[in-house]
Steps between C-alpha positions, in 0.01 A plus 500: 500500500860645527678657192853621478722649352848392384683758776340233793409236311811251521495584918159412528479161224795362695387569853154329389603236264777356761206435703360244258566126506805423212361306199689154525693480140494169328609612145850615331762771557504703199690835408352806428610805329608654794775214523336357840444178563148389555333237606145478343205252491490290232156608413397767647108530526475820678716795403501855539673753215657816680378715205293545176815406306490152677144458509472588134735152448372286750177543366637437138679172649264353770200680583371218740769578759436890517382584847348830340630828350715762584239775355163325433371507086282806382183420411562525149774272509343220664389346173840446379606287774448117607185529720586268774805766594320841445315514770798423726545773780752792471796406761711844461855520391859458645679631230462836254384848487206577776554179639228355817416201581216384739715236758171354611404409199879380395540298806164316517585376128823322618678521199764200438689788273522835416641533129598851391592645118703797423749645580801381714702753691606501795177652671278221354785236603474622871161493489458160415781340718331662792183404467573123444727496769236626769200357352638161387355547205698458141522791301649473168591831306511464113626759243279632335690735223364427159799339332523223778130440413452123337818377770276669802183335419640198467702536834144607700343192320738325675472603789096488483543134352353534192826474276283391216269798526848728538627333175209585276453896639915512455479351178249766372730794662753327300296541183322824516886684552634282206245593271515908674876442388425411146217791473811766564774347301262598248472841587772752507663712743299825384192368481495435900260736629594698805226416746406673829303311812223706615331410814275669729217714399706754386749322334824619674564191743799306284772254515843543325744249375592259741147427719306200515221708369612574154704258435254339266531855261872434426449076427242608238772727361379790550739818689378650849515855447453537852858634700453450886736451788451179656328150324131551683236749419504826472289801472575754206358812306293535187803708390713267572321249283509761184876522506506121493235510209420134473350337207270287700385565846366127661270593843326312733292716611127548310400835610888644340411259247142655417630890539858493402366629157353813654742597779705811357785439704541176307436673111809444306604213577579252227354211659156735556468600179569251282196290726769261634382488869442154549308399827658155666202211574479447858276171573541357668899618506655775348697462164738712629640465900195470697643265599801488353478066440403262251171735375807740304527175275174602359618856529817398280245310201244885509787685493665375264162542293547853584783598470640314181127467309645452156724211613342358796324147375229235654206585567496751838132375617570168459886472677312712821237268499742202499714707789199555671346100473880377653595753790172579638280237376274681355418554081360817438234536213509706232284750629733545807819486316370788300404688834828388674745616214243874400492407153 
């Protein structure tokens, strides 16, 4: 098996994908967000998403057509998914930080699309317009920032064919940010916590204002202490983080999670010790960015649990379970919400 990375990979995927037959096209032309015209199938049984972003939404929107995943399930989070797709094989990525993909394994699947969701620059733009002009295969790019969330659902649903499917997930995007907007017109300006993202074991891998990764900290309402150059991640100092002094610290990590308390270099800080560390759920998708797709809706209804306790309402184990019973298909117990959420 052959893995690269993103220095050779477009050389090689074109060189080997130009070989294959083209996929005759008997469906629509459609426009994505890159403003090219495509032309797709009309329902496309066999598809292939360029990275966990896209997989993450396929999956929520039509798990029968997934050809398998860009990073195959833990263990742990096999029970959360639909079991006819969990076992699918891991395919490798095209798109995102240590990006391979296994061409054998890509090529034998003949996709009849490659979807991507994220970001659109002109890197990813390039990308795509290469590769579905030498492989003959469509590749639609759609954005994935967080405000364009219930209109990009319902424009991959489209594209996927399942408009109906794409009306009900948009529709519940639609919701969950109206009722996040209600939440924080009832809560003013100073009580907004400051919050810092902690990932990594050590808690100083963070994203500032502006990246896909956080963006789900400032919709809740809450202010990104974090000051970096540039919108992706970025690696910073304990230090650093005490100047900043953020009431809450959100991490994804569970060892910084389970020692944060104890590490000296992190004594001090408000978010430390007042006990408002909160560790993000991450099965079988982070709350957070990991990916950063649809999961962060279910990211927006804990935080906001979190972050605003006194005026957050529902019930917080019922609305994930209801998440979790339309996006992945699975409703989770009581006994695993309780383990999901570390109540």
């Amino acid at each position: 098996m052959m893995h690269l990375t993103r220095r050779t990979l477009a050389g090689v995927l074109l060189a080997l994908l130009a070989a294959a037959p083209a996929l005759a096209l008997d469906g629509r032309t459609i426009t994505d967000a890159t403003g090219r015209e495509i032309r797709v199938p009309a329902d496309p049984g066999r598809v292939f998403a360029a990275g966990p972003p896209a997989a993450t939404l396929l999956y929520a929107l039509k798990p029968e057509a997934m050809l398998g995943w860009v990073r195959a399930p833990k263990p742990a989070d096999l029970a959360w998914l639909r079991p006819e797709v969990a076992a699918l094989p891991e395919l490798g990525r095209l798109t995102g930080r240590g990006d391979t993909l296994n061409l054998e394994v890509l090529l034998s699947a003949k996709p009849e699309l490659i979807v991507d969701y994220g970001t659109v620059n002109p890197t990813y733009i390039d990308l795509a317009g290469r590769i579905q002009d030498q492989a003959g295969v469509p590749y639609v790019l759609i954005d994935g920032r967080f405000a364009q969330m219930p209109g990009s659902i319902r424009q991959m649903a489209d594209v996927l064919g399942v408009p109906e499917r794409g009306e009900v997930l948009a529709a519940y995007a639609e919701t969950t940010l109206a009722d996040l907007d209600a939440l924080l017109a009832r809560v003013p300006d100073n009580a907004r916590p400051r919050v810092y993202l902690a990932r990594g074991p050590e808690g100083v891998e963070t994203a500032g204002p502006g990246s896909i990764n956080a963006e789900i900290i400032e919709r809740v309402g809450a202010k990104n202490v974090v000051r970096t150059e540039g919108d992706g991640l970025a690696a910073v100092s304990p230090e650093q983080v005490q100047a900043w002094a953020p009431d809450v610290i959100v991490t994804v990590d569970p060892d910084f999670a389970a020692r944060v308390a104890k590490m000296p270099e992190w004594q001090g800080i408000p978010a430390v010790a007042n006990g408002r560390v909160y560790l993000a759920p991450a099965s079988p998708f982070g709350f957070i960015d990991a990916p950063p797709s649809v999961n962060r809706l279910a990211g927006v209804i804990w935080l906001a649990h979190k972050l605003y306790p006194q005026a957050a309402t529902g019930d917080l184990h019922a609305d994930i379970a209801g998440f979790y019973a339309l996006f992945y298909g699975r409703r989770p117990d009581d006994a695993a919400l309780t383990a999901l959420l570390g109540d």
